[in-house]
C-alpha positions in Angstrom: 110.4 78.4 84.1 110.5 81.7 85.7 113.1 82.0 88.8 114.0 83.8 91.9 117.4 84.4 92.8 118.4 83.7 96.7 118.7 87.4 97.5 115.2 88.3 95.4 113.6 85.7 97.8 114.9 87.3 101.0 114.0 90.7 99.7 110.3 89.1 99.1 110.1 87.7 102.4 111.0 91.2 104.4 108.8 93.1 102.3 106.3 90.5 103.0 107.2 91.3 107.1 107.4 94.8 106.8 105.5 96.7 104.6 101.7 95.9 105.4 102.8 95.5 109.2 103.9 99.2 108.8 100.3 100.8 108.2 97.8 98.3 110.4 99.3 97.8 113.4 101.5 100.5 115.3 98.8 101.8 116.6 97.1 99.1 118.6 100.7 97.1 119.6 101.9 100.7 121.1 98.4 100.8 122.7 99.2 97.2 124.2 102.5 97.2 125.2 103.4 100.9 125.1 107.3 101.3 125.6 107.5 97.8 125.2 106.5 97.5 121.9 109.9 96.4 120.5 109.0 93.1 122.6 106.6 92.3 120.4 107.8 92.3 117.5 110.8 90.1 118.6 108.4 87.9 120.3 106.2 87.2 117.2 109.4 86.7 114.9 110.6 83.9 117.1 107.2 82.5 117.2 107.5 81.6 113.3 111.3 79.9 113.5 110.0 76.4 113.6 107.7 76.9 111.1 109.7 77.9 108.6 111.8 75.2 109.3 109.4 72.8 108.9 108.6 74.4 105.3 112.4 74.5 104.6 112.1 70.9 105.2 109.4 69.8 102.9 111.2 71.9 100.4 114.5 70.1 101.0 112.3 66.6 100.4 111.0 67.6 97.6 113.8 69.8 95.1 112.4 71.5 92.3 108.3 71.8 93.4 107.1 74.6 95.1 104.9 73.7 98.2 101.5 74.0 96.1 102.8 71.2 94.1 103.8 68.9 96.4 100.7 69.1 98.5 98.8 68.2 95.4 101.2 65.8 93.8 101.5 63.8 97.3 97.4 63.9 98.7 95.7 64.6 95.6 92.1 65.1 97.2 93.7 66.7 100.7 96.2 68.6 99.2 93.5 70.1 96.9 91.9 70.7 100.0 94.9 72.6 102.0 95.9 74.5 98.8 92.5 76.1 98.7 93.0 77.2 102.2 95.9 78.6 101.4 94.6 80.6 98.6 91.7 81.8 100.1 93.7 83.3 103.0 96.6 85.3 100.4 92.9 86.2 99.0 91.2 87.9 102.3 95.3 89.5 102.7 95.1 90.6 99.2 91.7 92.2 99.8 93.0 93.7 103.0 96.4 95.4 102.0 94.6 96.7 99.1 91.9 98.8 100.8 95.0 99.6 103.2 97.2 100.9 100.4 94.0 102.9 99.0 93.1 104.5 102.4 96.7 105.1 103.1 97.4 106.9 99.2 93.5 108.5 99.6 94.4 109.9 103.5 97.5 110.9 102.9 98.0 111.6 99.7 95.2 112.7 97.5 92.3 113.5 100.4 90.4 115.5 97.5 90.4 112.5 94.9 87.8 110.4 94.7 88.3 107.0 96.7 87.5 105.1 93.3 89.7 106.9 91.2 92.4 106.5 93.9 91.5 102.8 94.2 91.4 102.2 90.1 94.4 103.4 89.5 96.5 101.0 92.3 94.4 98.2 91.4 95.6 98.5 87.6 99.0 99.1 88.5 99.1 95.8 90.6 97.5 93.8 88.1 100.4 94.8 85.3 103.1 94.2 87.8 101.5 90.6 88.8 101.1 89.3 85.5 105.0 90.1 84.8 105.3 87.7 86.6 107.6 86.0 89.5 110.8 87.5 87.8 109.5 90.9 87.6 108.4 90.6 91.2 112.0 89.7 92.3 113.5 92.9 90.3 111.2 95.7 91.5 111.3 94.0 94.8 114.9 94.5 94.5 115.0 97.9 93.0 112.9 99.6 95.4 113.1 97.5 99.4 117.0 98.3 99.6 116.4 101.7 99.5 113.8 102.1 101.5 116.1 99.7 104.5 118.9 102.6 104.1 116.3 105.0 104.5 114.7 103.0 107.7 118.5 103.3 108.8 119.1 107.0 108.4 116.1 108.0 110.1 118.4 108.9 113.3 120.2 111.4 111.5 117.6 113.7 110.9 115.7 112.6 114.3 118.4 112.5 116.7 118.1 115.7 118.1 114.0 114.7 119.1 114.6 111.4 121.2 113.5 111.5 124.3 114.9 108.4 126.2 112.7 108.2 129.2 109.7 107.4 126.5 111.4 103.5 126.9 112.1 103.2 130.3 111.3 101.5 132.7 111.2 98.6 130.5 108.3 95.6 131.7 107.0 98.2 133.9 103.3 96.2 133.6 104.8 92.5 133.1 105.0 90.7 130.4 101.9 90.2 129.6 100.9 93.8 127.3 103.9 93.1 125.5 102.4 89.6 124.5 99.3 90.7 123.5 101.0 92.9 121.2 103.0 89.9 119.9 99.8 88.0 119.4 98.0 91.2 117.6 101.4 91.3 115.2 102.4 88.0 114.8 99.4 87.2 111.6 101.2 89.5 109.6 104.6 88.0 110.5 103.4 84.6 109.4 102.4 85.9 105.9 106.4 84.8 105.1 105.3 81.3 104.9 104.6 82.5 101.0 107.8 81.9 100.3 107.6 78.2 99.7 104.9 78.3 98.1 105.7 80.3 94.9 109.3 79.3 94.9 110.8 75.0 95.1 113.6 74.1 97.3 116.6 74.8 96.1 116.1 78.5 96.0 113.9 78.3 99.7 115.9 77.1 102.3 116.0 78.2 106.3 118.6 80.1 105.8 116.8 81.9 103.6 114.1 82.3 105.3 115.7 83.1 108.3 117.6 86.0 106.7 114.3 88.0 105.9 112.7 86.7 108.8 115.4 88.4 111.2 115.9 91.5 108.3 112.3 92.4 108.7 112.3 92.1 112.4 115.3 94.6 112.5 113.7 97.4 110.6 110.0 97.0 112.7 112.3 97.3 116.1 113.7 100.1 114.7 111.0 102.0 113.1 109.2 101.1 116.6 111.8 102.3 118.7 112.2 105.9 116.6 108.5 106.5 117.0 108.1 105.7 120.4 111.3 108.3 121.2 109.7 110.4 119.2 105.8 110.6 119.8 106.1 108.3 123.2 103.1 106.2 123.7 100.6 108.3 124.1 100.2 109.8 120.4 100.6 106.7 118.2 97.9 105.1 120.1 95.1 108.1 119.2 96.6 107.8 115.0 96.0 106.0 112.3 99.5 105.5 110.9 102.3 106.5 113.7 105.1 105.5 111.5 104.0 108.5 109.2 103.3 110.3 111.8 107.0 110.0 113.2 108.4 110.3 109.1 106.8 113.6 109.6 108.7 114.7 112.5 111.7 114.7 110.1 113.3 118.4 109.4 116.6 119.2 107.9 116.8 122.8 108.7 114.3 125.5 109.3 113.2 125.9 105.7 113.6 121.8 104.8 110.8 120.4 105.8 108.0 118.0 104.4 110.8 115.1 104.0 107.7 112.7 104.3 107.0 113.2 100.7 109.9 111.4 99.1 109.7 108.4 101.8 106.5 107.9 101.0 107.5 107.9 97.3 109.9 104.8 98.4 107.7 103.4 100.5 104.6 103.3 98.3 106.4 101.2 95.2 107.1 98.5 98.0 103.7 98.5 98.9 102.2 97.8 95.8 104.7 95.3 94.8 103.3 93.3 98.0 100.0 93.5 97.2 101.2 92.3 93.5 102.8 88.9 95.7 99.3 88.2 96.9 98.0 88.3 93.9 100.2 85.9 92.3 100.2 83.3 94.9 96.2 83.4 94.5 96.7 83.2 90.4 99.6 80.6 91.1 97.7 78.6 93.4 95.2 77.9 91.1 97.1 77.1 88.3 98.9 74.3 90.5 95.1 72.9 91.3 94.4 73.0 88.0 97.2 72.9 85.6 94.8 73.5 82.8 94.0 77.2 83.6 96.9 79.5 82.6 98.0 81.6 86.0 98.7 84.8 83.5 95.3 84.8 82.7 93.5 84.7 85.9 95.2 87.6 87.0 93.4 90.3 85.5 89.5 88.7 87.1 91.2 88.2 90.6 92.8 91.4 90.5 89.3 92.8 89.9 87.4 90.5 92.2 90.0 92.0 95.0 89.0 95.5 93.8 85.4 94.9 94.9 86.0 92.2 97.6 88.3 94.5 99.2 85.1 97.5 99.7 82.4 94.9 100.3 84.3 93.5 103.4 85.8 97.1 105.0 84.2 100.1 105.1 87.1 102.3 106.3 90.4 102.2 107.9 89.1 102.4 111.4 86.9 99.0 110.6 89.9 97.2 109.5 92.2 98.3 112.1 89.9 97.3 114.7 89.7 93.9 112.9 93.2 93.8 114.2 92.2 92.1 117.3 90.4 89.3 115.7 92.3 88.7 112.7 94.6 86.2 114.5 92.3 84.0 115.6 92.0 83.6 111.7 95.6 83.7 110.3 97.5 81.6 112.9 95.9 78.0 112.1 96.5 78.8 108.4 100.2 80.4 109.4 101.1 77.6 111.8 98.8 74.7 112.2 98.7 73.6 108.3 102.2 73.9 108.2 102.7 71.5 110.9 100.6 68.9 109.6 102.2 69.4 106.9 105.6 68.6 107.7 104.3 65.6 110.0 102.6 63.7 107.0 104.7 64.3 104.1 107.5 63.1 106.8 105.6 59.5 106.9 104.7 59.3 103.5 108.3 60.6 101.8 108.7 57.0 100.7 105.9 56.4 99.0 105.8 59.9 96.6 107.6 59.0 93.0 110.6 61.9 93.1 111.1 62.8 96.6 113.9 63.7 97.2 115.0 63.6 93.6 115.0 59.4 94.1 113.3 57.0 92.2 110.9 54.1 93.9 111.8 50.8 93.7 108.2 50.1 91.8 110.0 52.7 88.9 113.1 51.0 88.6 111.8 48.0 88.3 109.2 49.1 85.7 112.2 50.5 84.1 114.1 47.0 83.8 111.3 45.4 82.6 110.7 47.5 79.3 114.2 47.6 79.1 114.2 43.8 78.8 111.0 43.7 76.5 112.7 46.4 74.2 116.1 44.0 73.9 
C-alpha cells in the first residue's frame, strides 16, 4: 500500500491552501476588504480549526482507513451516498483549477498558442503525474512547494524599496464587515484541506497535521497579500486578473535585471499542476473505495479526460469563473463543513457497533472466535 510520510501530507495540505487560492481570488477579496485583506484570510483559516478536528477524530477512531473507507465500511448505503458528494465536489474543483491553470499558462505565458494545445498539453501532464500515484504525489509535492515558500519569503528583498505603508493603514477603517465578506469569498478554497483524510488513514492524518499546513498556508496568503497590497495598494489588484503576478512582476534586481517573473512562475507552475493531479486522484480514489472492483490507476486516464472537456463546457473564460467567485461558497461550505460535522456526530454514536474501530474487536467477534476455537479442539 502506497504511503505518505507526515511532512508529504502537510506539504499536500498547503499546496492544497495556496496554490489555486493564489490565481481566483486576490482580486475580488482586495476589492472587498481592501487594506484589510490579510483579515480574511486569517478569518477563513480559523473558520476550518474545528473541522479538521473533527476529521482528525474519525481518523483517530478508525487507524489505518482513510475517511472514504470508513464512511462506506460503517453506513454502507449513506456512506455511498456522502462519498459521492465528496467526489463530485474534488470533480467541479478539478474542472475549475484546470481551466484556471490553462488560462493562467495561455494569458501569461503562451498568448499566441492555441488554447487547446495549451490545454492538451497540462491535461496529459496531470494525468501521468496522477496515475504515479499517492507516493509520487508526496515527492514532487516535496520537491517543488519548499522552494516556492523561500521564494514567497524573499520577495521583500527585491521589493523593499517599493512598499508603501500607508496602502495598510488605517486598518478596519469600514468595520469589519468587507473584511468578512472577503473571508466568506475565500474561505471554499481554504476548506479544500479537508482532502487530506480522505486519501490518507489516521495514523499519518492527525490535527497536528493538519494544523501545521493549515496555519503554513495561511502564512504565505498573508504575506503574498500584504506585499501586493504595499505594492499596487488596493486600487490596481481589484481592475486585474492575477495581482499576485502582477506584484511578482514588480520585482527588479538592478536596472538591466528585470523579468524575474519568469523563473517564479517556473516554480510556481509545477505546484499547480501537481494540485490539480490531487484532485484527480481523490476522484479516481474515491471511486475505487465505492467500488473496490474498479482499479483507481485505471480510471484516471477517462476522468482526466472528462475534466478536460467538463472544465470548457462549464467556463467560458477567466472572467466567468472569477465572477463565480461570489457564488461558489454557497456550494462548497455544506460539502467543506456541514458533512464533516455529521460526520463526526454519527460515527461518534455508532463507534461501538463498527467491527475494528479503534483497532478493537466486538464482543460478537470474540466470541465467534472462542466458539470455532472450541469446535476445532
Amino acid at each position: 500500500m502506497e504511503k505518505l510520510s507526515e511532512r508529504q501530507l502537510i506539504l499536500i495540505g498547503i499546496a492544497y491552501i495556496l496554490n489555486t487560492t493564489l490565481l481566483s481570488v486576490p482580486n475580488l477579496v482586495l476589492g472587498l476588504a481592501r487594506m484589510d485583506a490579510w483579515f480574511s484570510y486569517a478569518a477563513a483559516v480559523l473558520f476550518f480549526l474545528p473541522v479538521l478536528w473533527m476529521l482528525a477524530r474519525i481518523s483517530r477512531r478508525f487507524p489505518g482507513r482513510d475517511l472514504f473507507s470508513v464512511m462506506i465500511d460503517s453506513m454502507p448505503a449513506a456512506g455511498r451516498c456522502l462519498a459521492a458528494v465528496f467526489i463530485l465536489f474534488y470533480l467541479f474543483v478539478l474542472m475549475r483549477d484546470l481551466r484556471m491553470l490553462i488560462d493562467f499558462v495561455n494569458i501569461i505565458l503562451l498568448p499566441l498558442t492555441p488554447l487547446t494545445v495549451t490545454a492538451s498539453l497540462l491535461i496529459i501532464t496531470v494525468i501521468l503525474i496522477a496515475r504515479g500515484g499517492m507516493e509520487i504525489l508526496g515527492r514532487m509535492t516535496e520537491l517543488w512547494l519548499p522552494v516556492l515558500l523561500i521564494v514567497i519569503v524573499l520577495i521583500p528583498v527585491f521589493l523593499f524599496q517599493d512598499f508603501d505603508l500607508r496602502f495598510i493603514r488605517p486598518f478596519f477603517d469600514r468595520g469589519l464587515v468587507p473584511p468578512l465578506q472577503g473571508a466568506f469569498v475565500v474561505a471554499p478554497y481554504i476548506g479544500e484541506i479537508i482532502a487530506l483524510p480522505l486519501i490518507c488513514p489516521g495514523p499519518v492524518f492527525r490535527f497536528r497535521t493538519g494544523l501545521a499546513a493549515l496555519l503554513t498556508g495561511m502564512a504565505a496568503l498573508l504575506l503574498l497579500t500584504l506585499y501586493t497590497i504595499l505594492t499596487l495598494g488596493t486600487l490596481i489588484p481589484d481592475r486585474v486578473l492575477f495581482p499576485t503576478y502582477e506584484m511578482v512582476r514588480q520585482i527588479r534586481a538592478t536596472d538591466f535585471l528585470d523579468r524575474f517573473d519568469l523563473p517564479l512562475v517556473g516554480i510556481y507552475l509545477p505546484t499547480m499542476i501537481t494540485k490539480v493531479a490531487y484532485s484527480l486522484f481523490v476522484v479516481c480514489h474515491g471511486l475505487h473505495r465505492m467500488f473496490p472492483g474498479l482499479s483507481a490507476r485505471k480510471l484516471i486516464n477517462p476522468f482526466g479526460l472528462a475534466a478536460y472537456v467538463g472544465s470548457f463546457w462549464i467556463f467560458d473564460n477567466t472572467t466567468q469563473m472569477l465572477g463565480f467567485n461570489r457564488f461558489w461558497p454557497v456550494v462548497a461550505l455544506p460539502v467543506e463543513v456541514l458533512l464533516p460535522v455529521l460526520l463526526f456526530l454519527r460515527l461518534r454514536r455508532t463507534k461501538r457497533g463498527i467491527p475494528g474501530a479503534g483497532g478493537k474487536k466486538t464482543g460478537d467477534e470474540r466470541r465467534e472466535e472462542t466458539l470455532g476455537s472450541s469446535e476445532h479442539r
